[in-house]
C-alpha positions in Angstrom: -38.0 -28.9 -32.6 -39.6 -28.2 -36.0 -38.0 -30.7 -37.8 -39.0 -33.2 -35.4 -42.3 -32.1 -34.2 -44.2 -34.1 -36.8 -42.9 -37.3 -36.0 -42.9 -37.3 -32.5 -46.5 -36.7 -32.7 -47.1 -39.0 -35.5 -45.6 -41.6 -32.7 -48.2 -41.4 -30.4 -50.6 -42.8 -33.2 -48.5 -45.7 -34.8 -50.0 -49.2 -35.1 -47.9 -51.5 -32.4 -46.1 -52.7 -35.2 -44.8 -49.7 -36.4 -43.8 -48.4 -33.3 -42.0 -51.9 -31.8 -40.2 -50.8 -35.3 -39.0 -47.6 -34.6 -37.9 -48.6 -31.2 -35.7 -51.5 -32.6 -34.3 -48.8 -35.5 -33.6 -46.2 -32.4 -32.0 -49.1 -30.5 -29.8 -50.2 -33.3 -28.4 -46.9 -33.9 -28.0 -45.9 -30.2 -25.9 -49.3 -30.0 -23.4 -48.4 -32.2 -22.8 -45.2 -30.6 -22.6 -46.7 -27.6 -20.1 -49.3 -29.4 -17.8 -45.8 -30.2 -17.6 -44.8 -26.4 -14.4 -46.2 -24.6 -16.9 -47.3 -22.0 -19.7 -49.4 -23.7 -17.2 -49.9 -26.4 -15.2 -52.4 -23.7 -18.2 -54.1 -22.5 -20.0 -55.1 -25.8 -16.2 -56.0 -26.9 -16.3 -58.6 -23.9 -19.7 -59.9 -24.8 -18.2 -60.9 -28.0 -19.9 -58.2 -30.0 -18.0 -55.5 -32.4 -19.3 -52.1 -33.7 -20.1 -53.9 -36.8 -21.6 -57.2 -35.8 -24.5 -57.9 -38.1 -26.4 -58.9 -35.1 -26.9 -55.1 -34.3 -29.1 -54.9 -37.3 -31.1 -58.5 -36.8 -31.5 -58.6 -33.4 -30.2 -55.4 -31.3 -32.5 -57.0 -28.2 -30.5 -59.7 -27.6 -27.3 -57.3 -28.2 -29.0 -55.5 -25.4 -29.8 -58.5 -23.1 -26.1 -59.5 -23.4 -25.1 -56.2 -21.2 -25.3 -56.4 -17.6 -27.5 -53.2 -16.2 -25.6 -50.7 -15.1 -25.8 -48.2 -11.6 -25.1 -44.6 -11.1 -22.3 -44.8 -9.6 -20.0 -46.8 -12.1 -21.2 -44.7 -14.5 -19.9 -41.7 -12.7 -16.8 -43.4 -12.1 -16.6 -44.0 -15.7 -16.6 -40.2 -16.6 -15.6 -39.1 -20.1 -15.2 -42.7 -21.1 -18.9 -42.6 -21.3 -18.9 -39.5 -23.7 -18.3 -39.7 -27.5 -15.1 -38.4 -28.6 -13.6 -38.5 -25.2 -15.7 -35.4 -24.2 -18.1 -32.7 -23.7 -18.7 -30.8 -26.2 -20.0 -27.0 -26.4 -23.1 -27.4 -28.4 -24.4 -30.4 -25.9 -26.6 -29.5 -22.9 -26.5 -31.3 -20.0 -29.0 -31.9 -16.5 -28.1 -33.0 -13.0 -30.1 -35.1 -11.1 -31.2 -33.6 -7.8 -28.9 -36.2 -5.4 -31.7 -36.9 -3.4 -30.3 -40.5 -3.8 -27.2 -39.2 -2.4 -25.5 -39.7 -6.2 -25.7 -36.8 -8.1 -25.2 -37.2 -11.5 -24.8 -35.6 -14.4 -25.5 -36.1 -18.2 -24.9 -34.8 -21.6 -27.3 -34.8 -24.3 -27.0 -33.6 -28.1 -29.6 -30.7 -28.9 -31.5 -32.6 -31.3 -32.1 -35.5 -28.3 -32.8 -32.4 -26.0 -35.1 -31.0 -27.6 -37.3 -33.9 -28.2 -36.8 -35.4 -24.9 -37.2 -32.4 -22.7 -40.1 -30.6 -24.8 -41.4 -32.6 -27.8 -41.9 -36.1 -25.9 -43.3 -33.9 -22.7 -45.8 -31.6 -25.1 -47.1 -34.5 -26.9 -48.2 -36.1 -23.3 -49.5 -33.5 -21.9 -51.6 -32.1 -25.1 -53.4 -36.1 -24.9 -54.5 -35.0 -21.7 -56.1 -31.6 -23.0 -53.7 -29.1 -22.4 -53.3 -26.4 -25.2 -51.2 -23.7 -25.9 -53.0 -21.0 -24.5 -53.1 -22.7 -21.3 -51.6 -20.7 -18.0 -49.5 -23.1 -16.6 -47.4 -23.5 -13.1 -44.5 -25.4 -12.0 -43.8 -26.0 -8.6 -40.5 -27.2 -8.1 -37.4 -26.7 -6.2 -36.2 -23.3 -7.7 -34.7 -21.3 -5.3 -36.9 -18.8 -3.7 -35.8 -15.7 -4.6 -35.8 -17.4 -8.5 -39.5 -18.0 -8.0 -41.2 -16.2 -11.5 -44.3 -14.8 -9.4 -46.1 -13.8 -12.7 -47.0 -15.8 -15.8 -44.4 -14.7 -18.6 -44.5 -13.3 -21.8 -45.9 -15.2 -24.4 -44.9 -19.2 -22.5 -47.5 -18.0 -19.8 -45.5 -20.2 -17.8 -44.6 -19.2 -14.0 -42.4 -21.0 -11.5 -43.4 -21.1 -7.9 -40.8 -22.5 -5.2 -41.3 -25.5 -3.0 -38.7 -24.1 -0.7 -40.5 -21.7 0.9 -43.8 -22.0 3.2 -47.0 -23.6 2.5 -48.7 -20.6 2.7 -46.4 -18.3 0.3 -46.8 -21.0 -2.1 -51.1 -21.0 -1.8 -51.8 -17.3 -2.3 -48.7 -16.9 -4.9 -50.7 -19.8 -6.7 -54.1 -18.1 -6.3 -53.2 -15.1 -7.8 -51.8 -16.9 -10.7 -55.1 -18.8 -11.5 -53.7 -21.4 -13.4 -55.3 -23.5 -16.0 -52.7 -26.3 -15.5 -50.6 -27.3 -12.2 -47.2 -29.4 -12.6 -45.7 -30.1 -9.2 -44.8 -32.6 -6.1 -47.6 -34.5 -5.2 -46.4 -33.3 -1.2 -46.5 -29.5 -2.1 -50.1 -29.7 -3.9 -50.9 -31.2 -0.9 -49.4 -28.7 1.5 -51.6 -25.8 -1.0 -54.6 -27.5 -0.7 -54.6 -27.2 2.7 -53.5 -23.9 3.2 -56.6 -23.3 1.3 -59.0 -25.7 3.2 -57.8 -23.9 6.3 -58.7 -20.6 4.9 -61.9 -21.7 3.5 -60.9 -20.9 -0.5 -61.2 -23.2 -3.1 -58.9 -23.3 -6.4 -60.5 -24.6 -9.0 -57.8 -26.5 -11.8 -58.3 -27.8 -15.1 -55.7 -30.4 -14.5 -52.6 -31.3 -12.6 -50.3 -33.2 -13.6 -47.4 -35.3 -10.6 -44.1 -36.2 -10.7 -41.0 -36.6 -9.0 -42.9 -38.7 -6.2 -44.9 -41.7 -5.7 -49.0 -40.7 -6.0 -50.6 -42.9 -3.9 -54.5 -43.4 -4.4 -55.4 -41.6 -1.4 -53.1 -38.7 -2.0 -54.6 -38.6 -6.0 -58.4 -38.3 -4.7 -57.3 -35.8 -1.8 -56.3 -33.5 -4.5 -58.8 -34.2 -7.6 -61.4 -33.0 -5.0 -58.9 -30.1 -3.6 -58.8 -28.6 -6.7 -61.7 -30.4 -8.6 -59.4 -31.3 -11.5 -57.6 -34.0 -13.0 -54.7 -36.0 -11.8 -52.3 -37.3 -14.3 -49.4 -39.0 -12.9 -45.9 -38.9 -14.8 -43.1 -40.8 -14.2 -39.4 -40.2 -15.3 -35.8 -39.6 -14.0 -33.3 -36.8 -14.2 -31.0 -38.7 -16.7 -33.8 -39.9 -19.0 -36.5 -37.5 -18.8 -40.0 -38.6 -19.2 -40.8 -42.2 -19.1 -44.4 -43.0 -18.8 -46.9 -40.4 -18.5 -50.8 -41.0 -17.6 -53.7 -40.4 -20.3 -57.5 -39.8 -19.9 -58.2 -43.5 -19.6 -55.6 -44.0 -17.1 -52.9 -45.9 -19.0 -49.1 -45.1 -17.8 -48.3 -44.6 -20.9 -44.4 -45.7 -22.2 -42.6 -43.6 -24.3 -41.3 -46.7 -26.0 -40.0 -44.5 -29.2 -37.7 -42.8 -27.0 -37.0 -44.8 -24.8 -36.7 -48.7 -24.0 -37.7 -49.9 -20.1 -37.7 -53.3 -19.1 -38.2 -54.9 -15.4 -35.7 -57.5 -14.4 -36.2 -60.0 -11.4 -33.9 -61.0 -8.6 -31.8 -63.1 -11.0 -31.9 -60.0 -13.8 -34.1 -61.3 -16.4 -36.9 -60.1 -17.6 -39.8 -60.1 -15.3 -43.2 -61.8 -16.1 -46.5 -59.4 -17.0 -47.5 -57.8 -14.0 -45.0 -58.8 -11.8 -43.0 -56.7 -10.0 -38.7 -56.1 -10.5 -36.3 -53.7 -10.7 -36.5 -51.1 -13.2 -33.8 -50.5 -16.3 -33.9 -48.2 -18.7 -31.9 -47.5 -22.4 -32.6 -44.2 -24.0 -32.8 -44.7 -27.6 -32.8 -41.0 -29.2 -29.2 -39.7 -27.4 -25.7 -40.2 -28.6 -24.1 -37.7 -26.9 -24.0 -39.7 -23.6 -25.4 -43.6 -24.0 -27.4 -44.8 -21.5 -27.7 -48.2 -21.9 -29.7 -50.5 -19.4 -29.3 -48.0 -16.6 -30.6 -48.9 -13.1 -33.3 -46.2 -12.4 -33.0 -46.8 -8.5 -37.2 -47.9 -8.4 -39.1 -51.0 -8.9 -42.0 -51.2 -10.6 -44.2 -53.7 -13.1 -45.0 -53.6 -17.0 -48.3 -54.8 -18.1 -48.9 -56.6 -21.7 -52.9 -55.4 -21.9 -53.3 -52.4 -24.3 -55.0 -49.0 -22.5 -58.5 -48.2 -23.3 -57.4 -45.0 -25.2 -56.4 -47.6 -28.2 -52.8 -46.0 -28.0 -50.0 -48.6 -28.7 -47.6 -47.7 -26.2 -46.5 -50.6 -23.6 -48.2 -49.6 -20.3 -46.4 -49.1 -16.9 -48.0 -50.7 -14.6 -47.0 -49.8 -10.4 -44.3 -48.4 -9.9 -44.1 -49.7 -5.9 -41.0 -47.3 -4.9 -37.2 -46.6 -5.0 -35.0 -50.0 -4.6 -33.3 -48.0 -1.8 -36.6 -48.2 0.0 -36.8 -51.6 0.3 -36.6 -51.9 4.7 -34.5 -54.8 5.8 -36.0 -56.2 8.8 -34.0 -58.6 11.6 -33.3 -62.0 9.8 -33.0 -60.0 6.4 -36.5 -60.5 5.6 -36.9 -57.5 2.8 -39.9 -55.7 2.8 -41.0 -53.3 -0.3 -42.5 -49.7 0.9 -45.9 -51.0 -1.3 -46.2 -53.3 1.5 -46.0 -50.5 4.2 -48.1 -48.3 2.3 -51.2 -50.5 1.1 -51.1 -51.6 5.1 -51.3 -48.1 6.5 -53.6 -46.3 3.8 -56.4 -48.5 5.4 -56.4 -46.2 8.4 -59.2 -44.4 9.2 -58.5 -40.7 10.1 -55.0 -40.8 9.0 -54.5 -37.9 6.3 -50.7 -38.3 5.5 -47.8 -40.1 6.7 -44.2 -40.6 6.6 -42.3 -44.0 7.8 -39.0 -43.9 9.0 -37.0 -47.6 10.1 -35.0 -46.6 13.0 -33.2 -50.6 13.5 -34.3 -54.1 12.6 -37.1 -54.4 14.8 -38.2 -50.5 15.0 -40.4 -48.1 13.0 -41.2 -44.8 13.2 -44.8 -43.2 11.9 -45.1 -39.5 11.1 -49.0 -38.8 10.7 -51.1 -35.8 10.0 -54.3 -36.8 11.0 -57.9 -35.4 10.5 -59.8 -32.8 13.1 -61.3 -34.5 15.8 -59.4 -38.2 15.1 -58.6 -40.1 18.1 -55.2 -40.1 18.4 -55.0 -43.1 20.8 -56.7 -45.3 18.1 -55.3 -44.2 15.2 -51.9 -45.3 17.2 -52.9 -49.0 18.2 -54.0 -49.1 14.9 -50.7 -48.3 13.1 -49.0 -50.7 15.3 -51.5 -53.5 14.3 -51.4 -53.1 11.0 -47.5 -52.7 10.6 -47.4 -56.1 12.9 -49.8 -57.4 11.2 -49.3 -57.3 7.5 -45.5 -56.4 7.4 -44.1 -58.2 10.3 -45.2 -59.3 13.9 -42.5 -58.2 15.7 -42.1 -55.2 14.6 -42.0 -51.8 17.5 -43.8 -49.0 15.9 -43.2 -45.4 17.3 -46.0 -43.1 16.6 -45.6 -39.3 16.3 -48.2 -36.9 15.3 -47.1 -33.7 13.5 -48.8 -30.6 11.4 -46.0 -31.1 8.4 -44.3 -34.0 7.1 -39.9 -33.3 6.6 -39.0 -33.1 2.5 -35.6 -34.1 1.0 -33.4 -32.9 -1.6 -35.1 -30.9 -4.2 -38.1 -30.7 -1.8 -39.0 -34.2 -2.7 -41.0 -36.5 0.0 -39.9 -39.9 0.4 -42.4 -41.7 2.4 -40.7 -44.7 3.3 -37.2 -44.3 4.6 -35.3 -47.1 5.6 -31.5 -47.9 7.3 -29.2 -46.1 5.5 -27.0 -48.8 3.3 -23.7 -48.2 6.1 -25.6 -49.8 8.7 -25.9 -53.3 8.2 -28.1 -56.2 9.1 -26.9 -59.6 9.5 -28.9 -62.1 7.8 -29.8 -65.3 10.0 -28.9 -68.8 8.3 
């Protein structure tokens, strides 16, 4: 971390130039490391290209391009063919993703790639956004309970509150802590600030920053006042780490010297500015374990303008939800869970909601709903959106609860659709 801390740093502050550069030096490198796995090693040698083709040094995108994405699960079935030398090794550490997808998967990293991907890269983000050293900082996650650091610790001053344990646990454990900074699921912040509307406390935060779950508008303003803080949104994966990270200005911010994201369309090119496709990602700064042009599982958009901030990272622009959320209505129209979402956050009186497909022509609607809303309305009013904006026979099944069901990890997935072993036939 010492010997890299200057440069990451001195990243966030190159000239476009210089950091489209370093990307395309990174990308080179990571190529033909990925050329000396069994794994890539057979797939770049059936796209023609050897370890040693000179077109890794001119043009290492259009190496890339050549290399269809990859999912999960074939790299999982690849196993140690993925590994240099055959392997892991003891020095390497490794992180498994949570399976909330229902693939867990695990990957190895070398230290030098660990350490700048899990701290450096993270540090450098979250000090743009004012956080200092000094700060007291919380993570809620999905520790296990009795795991939970209830106290800030030695000189980190960093505690761990669990997400697996009841709402109000989590508030007054949270309270007493006083933090200066909050990282955590957008769903359990929301679950603490009202524990603490209920009891009539307030808890005032210097910032917080979400990830691990889409932050919808109305779920980011429902906690800036909460807390009367800052919302910085992050996104990234278990395999990759940190992505894209928001600033002051509200750029989403890539971390395009670590790692390289593109969005491909239907037909898997590159998508245009702005519009929306699946996202693929290649992590530039890890041999240990390649990851080249890995399917991250969401869909999202990149956006050409330059943020505000006058940083030269490429900006993320909406990322609209897992491709495993995508519903599949009868006559295999596909609908994306942006479409679901910007039709019900309209709703007057609704606080929160979860959707759930139950067949091709049914929905359910979880809602928590405000005091004193008329539930009857708030009802007919689900069901006319959903018909209206997403599809106009759909059946909508309305439910009103006091606490919306998390996943693995504690994660909230608010759309949920079929699962893939039940199929739709598609009309011709």
């Amino acid at each position: 971390m010492a010997v890299d801390a200057p440069s990451v740093f001195r990243a966030g502050r190159l000239p476009s130039e210089s950091l489209e550069a370093l990307g395309r030096q990174r990308l080179t490198r990571l190529l033909r490391a990925a050329a000396a796995t069994e794994f890539y090693g057979g797939r770049l040698h059936a796209a023609g290209i050897g370890d040693r083709d000179p077109l890794l040094e001119r043009d290492p995108a259009q190496v890339l391009a050549a290399l269809a994405p990859v999912g999960k699960q074939e790299l999982r079935e690849a196993g140690n063919r993925l590994l240099q030398g055959g392997g892991p090794r003891p020095e390497w550490r490794s992180s498994a993703s949570s399976g909330s997808t229902g693939e867990p998967f695990r990957v190895y990293y070398e230290p030098r790639a660990w350490a700048m991907l899990k701290h450096l890269v993270k540090l450098r983000a979250r000090y743009a956004c004012g956080m200092r050293p000094a700060d007291r900082v919380v993570l809620l996650d999905a520790t296990p309970v009795m795991g939970s650091r209830a106290a800030l610790a030695g000189v980190s001053r960093v505690a761990r509150i669990s997400v697996l344990q009841p709402a109000e646990a989590m508030t007054t454990k949270m309270a007493a802590l006083a933090p200066d900074t909050v990282y955590g699921l957008p769903s359990a912040l929301l679950e603490v600030a009202a524990v603490l509307r209920a009891r009539g406390d307030r808890l005032a935060i210097h910032r917080i920053f979400t990830s691990g779950e889409l932050l919808r508008r109305p779920v980011r303003d429902e906690l800036a006042d909460a807390f009367q803080s800052q919302v910085f949104d992050i996104y990234g994966s278990s395999e990759t780490k940190e992505i894209a990270w928001q600033c002051p200005a509200g750029g989403m911010h890539v971390n395009s010297d670590v790692v390289r994201l593109e969005v491909l369309d239907e037909a898997g090119q590159p998508a245009a500015d702005g519009v929306e496709g699946e996202l693929v990602a290649t992590l530039l700064v890890n041999r240990a374990m390649p990851l080249v042009r890995y399917r991250l599982g969401d869909r999202g958009t990149l956006l050409r303008r330059r943020c505000g901030c006058g940083r030269a990272f490429p900006l993320l622009g909406v990322v609209t939800g897992r491709q495993a959320d995508v519903l599949v209505l009868a006559g295999g129209a596909r609908v994306s869970p942006y479409t679901i979402t910007c039709a019900l956050e309209r709703i007057a009186g609704m606080l929160r909601y979860q959707v759930t497909q139950l067949d091709a022509n049914r929905l359910q609607v979880r809602a928590i709903v405000e005091p004193g809303a008329d539930r009857v309305i708030v009802a007919a009013k689900v069901r006319s959106a959903l018909r209206s904006e997403v599809a106009p026979f759909l059946d909508t099944e309305v439910e009103f609860v006091s606490r919306l069901p998390t996943g693995a990890g504690g994660k909230f997935r608010v759309v949920q659709p079929l699962p893939e072993a039940v199929a739709i036939p598609l009309t011709v």
